[in-house]
N, C-alpha and C positions, 0 to 999 in steps of 0.2 A: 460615303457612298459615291463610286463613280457617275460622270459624268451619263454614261450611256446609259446606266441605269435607271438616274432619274427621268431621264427623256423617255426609256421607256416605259413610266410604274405612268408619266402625265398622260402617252397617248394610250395608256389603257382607259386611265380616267374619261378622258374623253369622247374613247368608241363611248363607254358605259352613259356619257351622257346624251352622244348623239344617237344610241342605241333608246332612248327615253325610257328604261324599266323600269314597268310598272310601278306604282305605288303600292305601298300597303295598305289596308281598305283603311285603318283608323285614320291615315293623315288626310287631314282636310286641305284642301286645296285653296288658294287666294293670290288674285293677281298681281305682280308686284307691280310698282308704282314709275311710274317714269318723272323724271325729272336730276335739278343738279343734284350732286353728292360733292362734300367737302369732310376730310377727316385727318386727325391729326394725331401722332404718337409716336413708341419706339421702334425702330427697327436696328439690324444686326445685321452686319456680313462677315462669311469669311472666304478669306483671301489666299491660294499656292501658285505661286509663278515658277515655272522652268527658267533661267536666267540663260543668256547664251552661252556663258562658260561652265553649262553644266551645275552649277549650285541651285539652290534652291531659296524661296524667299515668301514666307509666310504670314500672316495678319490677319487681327479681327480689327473690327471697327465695330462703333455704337455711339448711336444719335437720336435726333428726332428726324423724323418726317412728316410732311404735306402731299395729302392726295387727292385728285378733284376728278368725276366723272360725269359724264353724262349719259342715264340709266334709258335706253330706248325698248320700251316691253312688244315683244312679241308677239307673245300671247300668255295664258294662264299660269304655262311651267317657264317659261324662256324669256331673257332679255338679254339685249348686246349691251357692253358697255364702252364706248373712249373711254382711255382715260390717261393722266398724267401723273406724274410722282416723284415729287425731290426731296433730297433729304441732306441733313446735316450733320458728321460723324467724326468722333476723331480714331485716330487708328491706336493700335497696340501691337508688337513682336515685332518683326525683321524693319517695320517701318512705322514709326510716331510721328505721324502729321494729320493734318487738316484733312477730311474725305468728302468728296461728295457724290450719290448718287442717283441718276433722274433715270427714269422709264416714261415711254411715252406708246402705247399698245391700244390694246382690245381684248376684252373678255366676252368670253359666251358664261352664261349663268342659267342655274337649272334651279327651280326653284319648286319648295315647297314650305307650303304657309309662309312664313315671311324667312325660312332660312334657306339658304343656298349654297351651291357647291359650284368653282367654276372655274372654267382654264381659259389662259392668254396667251397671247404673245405680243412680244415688244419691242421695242430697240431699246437697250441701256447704254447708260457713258455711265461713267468714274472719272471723276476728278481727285486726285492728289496733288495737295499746293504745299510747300514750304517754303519760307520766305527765300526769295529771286529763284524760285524755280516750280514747276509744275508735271504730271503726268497726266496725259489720257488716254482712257481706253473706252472703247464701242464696240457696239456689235447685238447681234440678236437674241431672241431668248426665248423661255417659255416657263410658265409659270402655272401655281393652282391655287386657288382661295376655297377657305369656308368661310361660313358669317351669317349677320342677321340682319335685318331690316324692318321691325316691328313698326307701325303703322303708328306717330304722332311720339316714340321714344328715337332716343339714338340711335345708331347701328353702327355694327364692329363687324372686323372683320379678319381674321390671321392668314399672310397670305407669304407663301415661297415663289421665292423668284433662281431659273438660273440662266444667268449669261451667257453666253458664247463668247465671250470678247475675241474679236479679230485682232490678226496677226501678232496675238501673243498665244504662250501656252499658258494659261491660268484654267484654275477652275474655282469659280467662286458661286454661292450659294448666301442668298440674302432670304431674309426673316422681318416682316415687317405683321407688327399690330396695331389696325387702324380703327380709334373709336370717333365718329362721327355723326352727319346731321343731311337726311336729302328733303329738300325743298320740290315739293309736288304740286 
């Protein structure tokens, strides 16, 4: 899916959530919880760079990741979230090395009972290291999560991210699942 695409399927998501519609009468309502959140799991990217001489150059990676927020509640449906996120990955196709990729944003979250639905945005890097040499890219992005947060279990969470990375042509699209723990 191109790039403009998913940017536009997130800011529909978004009016819909700044649009607050309605509930359905069976879902019960409950405030979510404020406090840290730390959670840890797989995540996935994949990677198409434009090269300047016209060829093209391609990659998945997969690793683990570490994510820590701090969940500030709003009110009953809404809470904002920092948050941070790095990850450990090794690459596969046009390039086999070392990956690594950190976000560091904000999420809005819409909440019902303890499950939620929510969009970001953040600045991302990539690192790519093989030994005596290194790549980086950055740049901004925009993102959407579902997930849960039941009261005294875990909480998970499946969430897409996409870059903008600056001054290159890439378009990459990352898949991260985070099962965790918030302290309230």
């Amino acid at each position: 899916m191109r790039r403009a695409t998913w940017i536009a399927a997130l800011a529909v998501l978004l009016a819909m959530l700044l649009a607050g519609l309605p509930l359905p009468p069976a879902v019960a309502l409950a405030a979510p919880e404020q406090g840290l959140g730390l959670a840890l799991g797989p995540e996935a990217h994949s990677v198409r760079t434009q090269l300047g001489d016209g060829s093209e150059e391609r990659y998945t990676s997969a690793g683990v990741g570490l994510a820590g927020d701090l969940q500030f509640v709003v009110d009953d449906r809404w809470s904002l979230s920092p948050f941070l996120q790095l990850s450990l990955e090794r690459t596969h196709g046009d390039r086999n090395v070392v990956a690594s990729h950190q976000a560091a944003g904000f999420q809005v979250r819409r909440w019902w009972d303890s499950a939620f639905v929510a969009v970001h945005a953040a600045y991302y890097v990539e690192l790519l290291a093989t030994p005596g040499s290194s790549r980086t890219r950055y740049g901004p992005g925009l993102g959407a999560a579902i997930g849960a947060e039941p009261s005294g279990r875990p909480s998970w969470a499946l969430q897409v991210d996409l870059p903008l990375l600056l001054a290159t042509h890439s378009t990459q699209v990352g898949l991260r699942l985070q099962v965790g723990w918030r302290w309230r």
